[in-house]
N, C-alpha and C positions, 0 to 999 in steps of 0.2 A: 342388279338389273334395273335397267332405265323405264320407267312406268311412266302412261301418260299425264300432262301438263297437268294442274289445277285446272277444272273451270270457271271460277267463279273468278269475277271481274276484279281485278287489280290484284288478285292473290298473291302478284311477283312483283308488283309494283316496290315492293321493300327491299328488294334486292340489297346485296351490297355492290357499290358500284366501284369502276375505278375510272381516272381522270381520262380524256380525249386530247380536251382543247391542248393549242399550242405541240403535239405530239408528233411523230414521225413514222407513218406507216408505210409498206413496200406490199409493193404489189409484181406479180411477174405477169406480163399477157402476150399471148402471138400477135403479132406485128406483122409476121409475111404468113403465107402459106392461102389454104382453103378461108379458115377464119379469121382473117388477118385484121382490125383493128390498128387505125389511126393513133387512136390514144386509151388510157388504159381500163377507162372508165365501162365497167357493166353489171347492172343489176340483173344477175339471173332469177328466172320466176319458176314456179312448178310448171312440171310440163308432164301431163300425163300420172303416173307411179314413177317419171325419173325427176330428175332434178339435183342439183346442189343438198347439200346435207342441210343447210338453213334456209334454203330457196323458200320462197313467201309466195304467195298466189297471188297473183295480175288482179288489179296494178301496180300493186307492190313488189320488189324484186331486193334481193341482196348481193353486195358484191364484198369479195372475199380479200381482205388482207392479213397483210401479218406485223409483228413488232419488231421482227428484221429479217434480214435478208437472206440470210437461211433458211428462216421459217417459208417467206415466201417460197425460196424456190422448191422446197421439197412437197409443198403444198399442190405446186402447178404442176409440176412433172411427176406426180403421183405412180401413174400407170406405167411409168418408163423408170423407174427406180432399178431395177434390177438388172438394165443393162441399156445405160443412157447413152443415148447417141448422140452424137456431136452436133448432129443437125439440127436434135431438139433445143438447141441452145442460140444456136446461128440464128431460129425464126423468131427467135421470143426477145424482149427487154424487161428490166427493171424500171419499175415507177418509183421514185422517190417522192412522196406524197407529204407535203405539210397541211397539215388538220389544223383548219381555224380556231383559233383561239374561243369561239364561240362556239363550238358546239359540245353536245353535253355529254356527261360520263355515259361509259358503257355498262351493262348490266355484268359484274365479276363473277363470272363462271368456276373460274377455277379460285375459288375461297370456299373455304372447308365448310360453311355453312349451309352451302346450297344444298347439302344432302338433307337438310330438314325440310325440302318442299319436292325432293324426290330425284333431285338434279345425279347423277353419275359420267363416271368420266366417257361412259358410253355413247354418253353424249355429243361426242367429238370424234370417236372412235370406234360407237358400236356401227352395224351392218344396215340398220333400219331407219333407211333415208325420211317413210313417210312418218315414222315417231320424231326424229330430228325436225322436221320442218311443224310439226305440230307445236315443240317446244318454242322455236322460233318466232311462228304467226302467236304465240300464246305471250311471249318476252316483248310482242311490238303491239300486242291489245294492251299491255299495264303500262304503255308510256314510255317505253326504252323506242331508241333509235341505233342500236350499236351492242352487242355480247361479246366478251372476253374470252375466249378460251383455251382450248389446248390444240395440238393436232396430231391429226390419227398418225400419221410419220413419220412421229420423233420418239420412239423409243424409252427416248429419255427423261420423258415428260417434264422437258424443261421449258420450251418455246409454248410461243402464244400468238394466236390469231384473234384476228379482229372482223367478226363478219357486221359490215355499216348497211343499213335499211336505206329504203328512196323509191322514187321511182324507177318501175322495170322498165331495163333497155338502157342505151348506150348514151345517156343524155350524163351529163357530167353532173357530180353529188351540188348539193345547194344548198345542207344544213349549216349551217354557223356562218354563211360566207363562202366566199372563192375557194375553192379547193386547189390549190399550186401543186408541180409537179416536175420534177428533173425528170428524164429518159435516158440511161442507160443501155449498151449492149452487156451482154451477158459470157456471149463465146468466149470473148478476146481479155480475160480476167480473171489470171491469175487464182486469184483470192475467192473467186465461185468455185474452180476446181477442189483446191485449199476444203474448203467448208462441206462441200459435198462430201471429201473424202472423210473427215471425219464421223459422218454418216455413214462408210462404208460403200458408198457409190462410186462407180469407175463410170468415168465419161469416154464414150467407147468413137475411138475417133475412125472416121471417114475412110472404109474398106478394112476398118476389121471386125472379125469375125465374133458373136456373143461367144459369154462366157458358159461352157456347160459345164457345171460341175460330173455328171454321167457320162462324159464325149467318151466314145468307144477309142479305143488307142489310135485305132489307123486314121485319123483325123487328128492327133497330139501333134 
């Protein structure tokens, strides 16, 4: 069971960390739609009892990547896993993100020591958003800018996400330097359907009907 932070100042400051600079992070964001987003940059903050699983309180905001592009996608499309639609794919892109060389390790979440300061893989994966973001605001009091971890989607607790601290809102990151960025479609590729299905995900195209495993016969 995932218990709250330390409190005592720098408690995590000793973390073990793992490398950033020079690295390769993917991000997935809506592009068209209601929330549609220029580029792919944003630091979500607490809002209320909801919020992102590491979201940080204003002014501070976190924004969520991953260490590939699998991870990303299964990250953003969370709520539509079980029967994705084609369209969720057509509004959103791929961010191909190069991380400056200059900025600093992130706090390594998923190293087996963290369990000596209380850390669990619940942490990524349990239900309790305002526990998760306490651990968060607690990892960016001892000096981290960045946490490693796992995600709640992959089963197979192989992939790893990178949630990077900043200023909340849509202003582009500014730690280590310029933050560069390719943009990608997602729909029209191959190799996302590919990856998805390995996750067991059926991308459910344009007039057809979800998948129910109970469908009464006369609808078969």
């Amino acid at each position: 069971m995932l218990q709250p932070p330390p409190e005592a100042p720098a408690s995590l400051s000793n973390l073990l960390s793992i490398p950033m600079g020079s690295t390769t992070l993917y991000r997935v964001w809506r592009a068209e739609g209601q929330t549609q987003r220029d580029a792919p940059w944003w630091f979500s903050s607490v809002l209320g009892e909801a919020g992102g699983r590491f979201d940080l309180v204003e002014p501070l905001g976190t924004m969520y990547t991953a260490t590939s592009r699998v991870a990303a996608l299964l990250e953003a499309l969370q709520s539509t896993l079980l029967s994705l639609p084609f369209e969720e794919l057509q509004v959103r892109r791929l961010a191909i993100i190069a991380v400056p060389s200059a900025v600093p390790p992130a706090a390594d979440l998923c190293d087996g020591t963290v369990a000596g300061v209380g850390i669990t893989a619940a942490i990524w994966a349990g239900p309790n958003r305002s526990l998760t973001q306490s651990w968060a605001a607690a990892i960016r009091r001892d000096g981290w800018w960045s946490l490693h971890a796992g995600i709640q989607h992959d089963p197979s607790g192989q992939l790893r996400a990178v949630a990077v601290f900043g200023s909340a809102g849509s202003a582009a990151p500014s730690l280590g330097g310029e933050w560069e960025y390719l943009s990608e479609t997602i729909h029209d590729d191959l190799g996302v359907l590919d990856e998805l299905a390995e996750f067991g995900v059926h991308v459910r195209q344009s007039g057809e009907l979800p998948i129910l495993d109970d469908a009464p016969e006369s609808i078969l």
